[in-house]
Backbone as a chain_set.jsonl record, in Angstrom:
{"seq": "XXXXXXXXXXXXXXXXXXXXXXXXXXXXXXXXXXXXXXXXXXXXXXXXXXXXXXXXXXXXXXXXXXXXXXXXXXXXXXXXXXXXXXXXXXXXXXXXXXXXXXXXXXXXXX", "coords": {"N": [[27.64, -9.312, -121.978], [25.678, -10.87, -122.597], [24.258, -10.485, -124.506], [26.387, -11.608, -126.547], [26.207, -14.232, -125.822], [23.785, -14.803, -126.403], [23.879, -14.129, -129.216], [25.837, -15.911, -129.798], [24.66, -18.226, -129.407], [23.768, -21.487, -127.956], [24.179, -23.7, -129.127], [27.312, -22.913, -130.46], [28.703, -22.587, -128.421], [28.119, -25.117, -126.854], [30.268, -26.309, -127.634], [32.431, -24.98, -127.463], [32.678, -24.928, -124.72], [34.022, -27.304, -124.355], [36.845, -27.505, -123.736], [38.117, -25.798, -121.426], [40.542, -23.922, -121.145], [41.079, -23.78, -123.912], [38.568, -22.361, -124.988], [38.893, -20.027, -123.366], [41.102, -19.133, -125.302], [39.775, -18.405, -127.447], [38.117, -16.408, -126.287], [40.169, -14.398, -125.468], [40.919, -13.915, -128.515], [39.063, -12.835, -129.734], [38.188, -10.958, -128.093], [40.222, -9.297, -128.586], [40.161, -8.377, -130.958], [38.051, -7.132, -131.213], [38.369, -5.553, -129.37], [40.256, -3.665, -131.14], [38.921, -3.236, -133.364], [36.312, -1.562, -134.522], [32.46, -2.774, -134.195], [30.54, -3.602, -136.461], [27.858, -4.375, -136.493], [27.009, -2.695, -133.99], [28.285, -0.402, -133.597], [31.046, 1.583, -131.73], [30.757, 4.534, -131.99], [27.982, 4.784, -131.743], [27.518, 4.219, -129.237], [29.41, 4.817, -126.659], [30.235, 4.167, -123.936], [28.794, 2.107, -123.738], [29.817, -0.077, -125.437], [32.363, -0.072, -124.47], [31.467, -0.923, -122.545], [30.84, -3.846, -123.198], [33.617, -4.542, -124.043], [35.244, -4.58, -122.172], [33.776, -6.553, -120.205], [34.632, -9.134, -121.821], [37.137, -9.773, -120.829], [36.518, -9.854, -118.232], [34.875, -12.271, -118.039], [37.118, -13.927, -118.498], [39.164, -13.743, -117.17], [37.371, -15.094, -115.272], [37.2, -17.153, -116.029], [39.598, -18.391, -116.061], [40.338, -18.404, -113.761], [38.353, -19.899, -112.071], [38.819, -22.618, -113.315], [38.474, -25.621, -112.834], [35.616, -25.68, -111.879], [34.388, -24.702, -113.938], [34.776, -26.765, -115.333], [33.466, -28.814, -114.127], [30.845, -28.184, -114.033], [30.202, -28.318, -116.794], [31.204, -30.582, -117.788], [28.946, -31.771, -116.781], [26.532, -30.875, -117.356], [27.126, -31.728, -120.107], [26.912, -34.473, -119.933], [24.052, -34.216, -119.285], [23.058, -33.415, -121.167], [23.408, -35.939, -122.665], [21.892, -37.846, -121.896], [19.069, -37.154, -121.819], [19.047, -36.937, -125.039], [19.768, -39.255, -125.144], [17.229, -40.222, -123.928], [15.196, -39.286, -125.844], [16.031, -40.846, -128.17], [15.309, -43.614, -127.317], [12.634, -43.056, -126.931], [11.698, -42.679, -129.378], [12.375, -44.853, -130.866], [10.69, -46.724, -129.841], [8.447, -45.849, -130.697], [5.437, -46.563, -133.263], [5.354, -47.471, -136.507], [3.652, -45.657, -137.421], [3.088, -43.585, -135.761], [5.981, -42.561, -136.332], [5.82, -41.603, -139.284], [3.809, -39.859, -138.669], [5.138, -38.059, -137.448], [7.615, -37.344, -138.691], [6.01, -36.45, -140.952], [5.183, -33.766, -139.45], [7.133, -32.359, -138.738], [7.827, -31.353, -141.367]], "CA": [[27.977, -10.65, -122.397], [24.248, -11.546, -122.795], [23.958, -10.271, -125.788], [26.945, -12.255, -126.917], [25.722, -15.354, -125.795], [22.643, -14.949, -127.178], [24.127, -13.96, -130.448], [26.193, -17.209, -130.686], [23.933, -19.7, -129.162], [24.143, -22.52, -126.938], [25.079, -24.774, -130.139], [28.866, -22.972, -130.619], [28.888, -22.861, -126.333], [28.47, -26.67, -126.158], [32.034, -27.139, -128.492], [33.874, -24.485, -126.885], [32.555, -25.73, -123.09], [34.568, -28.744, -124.083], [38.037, -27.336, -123.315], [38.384, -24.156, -121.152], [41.34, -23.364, -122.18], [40.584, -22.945, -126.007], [37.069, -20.985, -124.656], [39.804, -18.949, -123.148], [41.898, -18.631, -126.058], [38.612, -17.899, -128.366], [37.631, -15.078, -126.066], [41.407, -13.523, -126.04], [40.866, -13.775, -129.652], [37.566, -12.427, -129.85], [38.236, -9.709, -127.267], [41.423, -8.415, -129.005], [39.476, -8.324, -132.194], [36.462, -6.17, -130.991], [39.123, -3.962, -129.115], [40.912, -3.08, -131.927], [37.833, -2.937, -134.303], [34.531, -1.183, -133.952], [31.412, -3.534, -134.431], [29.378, -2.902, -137.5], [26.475, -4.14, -136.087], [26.52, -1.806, -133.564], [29.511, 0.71, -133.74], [31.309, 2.465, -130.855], [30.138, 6.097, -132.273], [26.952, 4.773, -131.516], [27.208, 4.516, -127.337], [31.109, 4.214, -126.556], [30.147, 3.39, -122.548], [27.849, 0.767, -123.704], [30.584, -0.332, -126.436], [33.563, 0.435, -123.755], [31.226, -2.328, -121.29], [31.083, -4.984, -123.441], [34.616, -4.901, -124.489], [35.832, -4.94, -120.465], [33.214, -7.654, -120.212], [35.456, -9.738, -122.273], [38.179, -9.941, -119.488], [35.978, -10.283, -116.896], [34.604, -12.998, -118.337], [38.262, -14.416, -119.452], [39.845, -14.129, -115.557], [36.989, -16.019, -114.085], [37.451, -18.688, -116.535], [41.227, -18.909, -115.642], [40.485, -18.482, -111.921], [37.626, -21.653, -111.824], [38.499, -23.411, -114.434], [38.483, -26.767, -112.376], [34.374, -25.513, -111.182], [33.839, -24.815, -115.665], [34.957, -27.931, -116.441], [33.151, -30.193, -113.557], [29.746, -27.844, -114.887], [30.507, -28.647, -118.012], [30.86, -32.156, -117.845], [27.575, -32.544, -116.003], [25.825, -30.22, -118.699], [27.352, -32.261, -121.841], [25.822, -35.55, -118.969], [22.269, -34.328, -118.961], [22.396, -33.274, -122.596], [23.491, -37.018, -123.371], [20.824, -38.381, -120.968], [18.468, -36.066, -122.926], [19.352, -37.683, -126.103], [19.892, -40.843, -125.313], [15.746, -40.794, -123.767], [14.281, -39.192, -127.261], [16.05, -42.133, -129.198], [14.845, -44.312, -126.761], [10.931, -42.614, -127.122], [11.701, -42.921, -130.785], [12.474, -46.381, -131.024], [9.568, -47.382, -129.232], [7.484, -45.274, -132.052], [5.217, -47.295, -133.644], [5.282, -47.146, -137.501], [2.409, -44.727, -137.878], [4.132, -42.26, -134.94], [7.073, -41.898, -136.983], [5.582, -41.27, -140.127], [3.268, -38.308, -138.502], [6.23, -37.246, -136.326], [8.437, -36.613, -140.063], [5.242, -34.809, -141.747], [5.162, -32.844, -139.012], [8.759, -31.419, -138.914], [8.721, -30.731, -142.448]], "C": [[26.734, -11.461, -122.721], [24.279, -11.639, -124.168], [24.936, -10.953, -126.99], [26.542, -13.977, -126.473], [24.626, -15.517, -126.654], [22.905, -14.722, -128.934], [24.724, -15.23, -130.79], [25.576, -18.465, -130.487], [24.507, -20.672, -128.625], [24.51, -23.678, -128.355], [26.272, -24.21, -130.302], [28.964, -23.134, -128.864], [29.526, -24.082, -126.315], [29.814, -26.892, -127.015], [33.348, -26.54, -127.704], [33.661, -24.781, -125.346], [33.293, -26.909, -123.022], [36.251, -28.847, -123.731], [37.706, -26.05, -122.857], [39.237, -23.707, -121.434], [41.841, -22.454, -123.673], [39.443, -22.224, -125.823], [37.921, -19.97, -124.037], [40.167, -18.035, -123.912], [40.646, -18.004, -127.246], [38.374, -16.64, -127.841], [38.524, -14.415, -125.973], [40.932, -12.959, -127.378], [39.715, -12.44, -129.962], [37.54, -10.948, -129.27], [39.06, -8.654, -127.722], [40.943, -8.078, -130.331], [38.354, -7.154, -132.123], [36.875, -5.09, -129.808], [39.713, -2.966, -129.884], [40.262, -2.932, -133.012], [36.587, -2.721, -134.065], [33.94, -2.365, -134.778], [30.743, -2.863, -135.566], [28.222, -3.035, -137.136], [25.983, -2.819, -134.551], [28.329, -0.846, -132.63], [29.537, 1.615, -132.402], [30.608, 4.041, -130.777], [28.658, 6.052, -131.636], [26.373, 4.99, -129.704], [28.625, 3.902, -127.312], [30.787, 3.712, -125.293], [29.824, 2.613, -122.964], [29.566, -0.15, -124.599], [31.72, -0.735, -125.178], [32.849, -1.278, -122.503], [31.711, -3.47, -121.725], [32.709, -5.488, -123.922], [35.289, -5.34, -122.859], [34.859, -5.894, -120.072], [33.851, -8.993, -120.862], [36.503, -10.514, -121.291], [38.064, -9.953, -118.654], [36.052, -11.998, -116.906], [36.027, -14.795, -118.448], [38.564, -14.724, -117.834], [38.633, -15.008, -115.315], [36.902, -17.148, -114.703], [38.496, -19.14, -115.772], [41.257, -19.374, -114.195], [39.602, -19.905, -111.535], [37.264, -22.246, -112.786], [37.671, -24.839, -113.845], [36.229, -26.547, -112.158], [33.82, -25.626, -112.74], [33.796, -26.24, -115.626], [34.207, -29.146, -115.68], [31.514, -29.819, -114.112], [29.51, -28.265, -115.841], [30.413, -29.779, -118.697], [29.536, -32.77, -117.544], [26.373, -32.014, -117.077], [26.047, -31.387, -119.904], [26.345, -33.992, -120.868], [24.703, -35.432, -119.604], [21.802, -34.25, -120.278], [22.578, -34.886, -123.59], [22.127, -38.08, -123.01], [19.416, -38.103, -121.537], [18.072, -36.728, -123.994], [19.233, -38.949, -126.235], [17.778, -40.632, -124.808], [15.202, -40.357, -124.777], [14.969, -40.129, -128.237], [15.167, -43.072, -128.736], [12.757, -44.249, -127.464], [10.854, -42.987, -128.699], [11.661, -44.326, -131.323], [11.353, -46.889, -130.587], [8.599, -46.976, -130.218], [7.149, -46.46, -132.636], [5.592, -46.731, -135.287], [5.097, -45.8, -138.093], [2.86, -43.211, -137.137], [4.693, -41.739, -135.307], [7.07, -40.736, -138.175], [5.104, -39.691, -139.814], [4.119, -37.242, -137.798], [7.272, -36.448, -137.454], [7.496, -35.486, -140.639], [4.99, -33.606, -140.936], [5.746, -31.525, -138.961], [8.864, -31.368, -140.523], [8.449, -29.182, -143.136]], "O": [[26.817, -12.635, -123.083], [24.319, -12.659, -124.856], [24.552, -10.948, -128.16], [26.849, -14.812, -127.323], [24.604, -16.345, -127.564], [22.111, -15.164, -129.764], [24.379, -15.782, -131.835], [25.789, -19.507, -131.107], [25.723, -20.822, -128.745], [25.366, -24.523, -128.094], [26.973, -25.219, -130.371], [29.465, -24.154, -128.392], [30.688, -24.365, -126.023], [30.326, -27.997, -126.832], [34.462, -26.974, -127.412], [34.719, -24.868, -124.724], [33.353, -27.572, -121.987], [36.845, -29.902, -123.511], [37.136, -25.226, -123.572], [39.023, -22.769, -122.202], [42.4, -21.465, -124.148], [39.299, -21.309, -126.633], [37.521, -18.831, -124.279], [39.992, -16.82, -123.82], [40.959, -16.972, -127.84], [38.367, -15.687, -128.62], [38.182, -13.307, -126.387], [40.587, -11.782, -127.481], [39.894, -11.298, -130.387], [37.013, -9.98, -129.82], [38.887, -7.46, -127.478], [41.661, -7.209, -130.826], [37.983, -6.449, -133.061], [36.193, -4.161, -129.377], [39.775, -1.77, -129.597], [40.947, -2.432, -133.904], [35.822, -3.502, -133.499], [34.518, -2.899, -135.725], [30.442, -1.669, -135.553], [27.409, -2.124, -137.291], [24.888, -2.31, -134.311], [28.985, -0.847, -131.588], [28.563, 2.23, -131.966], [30.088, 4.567, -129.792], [28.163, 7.045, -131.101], [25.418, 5.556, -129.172], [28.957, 2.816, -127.786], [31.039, 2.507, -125.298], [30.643, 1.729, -122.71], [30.249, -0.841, -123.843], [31.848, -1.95, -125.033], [33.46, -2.203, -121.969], [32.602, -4.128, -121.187], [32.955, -6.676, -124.129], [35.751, -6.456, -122.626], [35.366, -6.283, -119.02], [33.489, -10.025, -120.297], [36.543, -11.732, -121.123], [39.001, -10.039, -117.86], [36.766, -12.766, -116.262], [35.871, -16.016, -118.458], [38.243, -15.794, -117.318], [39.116, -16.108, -115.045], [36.561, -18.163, -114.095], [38.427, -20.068, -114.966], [41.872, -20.278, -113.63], [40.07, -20.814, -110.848], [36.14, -22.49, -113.224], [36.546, -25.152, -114.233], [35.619, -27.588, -112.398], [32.94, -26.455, -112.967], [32.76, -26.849, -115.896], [34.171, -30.262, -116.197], [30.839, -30.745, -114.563], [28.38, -28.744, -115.927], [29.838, -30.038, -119.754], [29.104, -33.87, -117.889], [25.467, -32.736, -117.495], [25.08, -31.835, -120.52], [25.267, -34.412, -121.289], [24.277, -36.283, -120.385], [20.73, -34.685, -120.699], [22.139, -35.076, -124.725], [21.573, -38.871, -123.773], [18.671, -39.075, -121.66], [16.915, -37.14, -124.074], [18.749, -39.624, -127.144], [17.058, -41.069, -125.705], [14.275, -41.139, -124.986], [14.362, -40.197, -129.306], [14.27, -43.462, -129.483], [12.03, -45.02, -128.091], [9.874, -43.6, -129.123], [10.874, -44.732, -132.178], [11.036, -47.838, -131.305], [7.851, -47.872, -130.61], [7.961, -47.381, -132.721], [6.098, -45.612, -135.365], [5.795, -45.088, -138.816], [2.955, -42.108, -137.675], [4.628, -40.52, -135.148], [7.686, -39.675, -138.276], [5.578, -38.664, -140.298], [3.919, -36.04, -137.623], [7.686, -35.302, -137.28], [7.733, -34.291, -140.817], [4.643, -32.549, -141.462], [5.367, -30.357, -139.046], [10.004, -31.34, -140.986], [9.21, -28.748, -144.001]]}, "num_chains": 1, "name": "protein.A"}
């Protein structure tokens, strides 16, 4: 499941962390999809145990949602918190930017 996290990134995470439920119903989806179809990027033929893990990784993953949801969703909330807290202090730092800050802070990022 690493390697699925890491493949979709903590930017789709934070949308589907916002209902467990539908992160439920995504990984049903997802799971019944990549049971009933080999991976092209890296095809059953290639290591069926390894292949055979990550698919029963799926439904691991799926029950211990169902089982603490109430523990996801208080995580969850405190995560989407810190990432607003986060946000809200680099506007803050930003706003305070003088002119000249800003300017070298854009040519930087481009």
């Amino acid at each position: 499941m690493s390697s699925f996290k890491y493949i979709i990134g903590e930017c789709i995470n934070l949308y589907l962390k916002t209902n467990v439920d539908n992160f439920v119903s995504v990984l049903k989806a997802s799971g019944d999809y990549f049971a009933k179809n080999d991976y092209a990027f890296y095809p059953k033929a290639k290591n069926p145990a390894k292949y055979d893990t990550l698919a029963t990784g799926y439904a691991a993953l799926i029950k211990d949602l169902e089982t603490n949801k109430e523990k996801y969703r208080k995580q969850w909330d405190e995560e989407r918190n810190q990432l607003m807290i986060g946000i809200e202090r680099q506007i803050d730092a930003y706003n305070k930017m003088s002119p000249e800050e800003k300017k070298r802070l854009k040519n930087r990022n481009q």
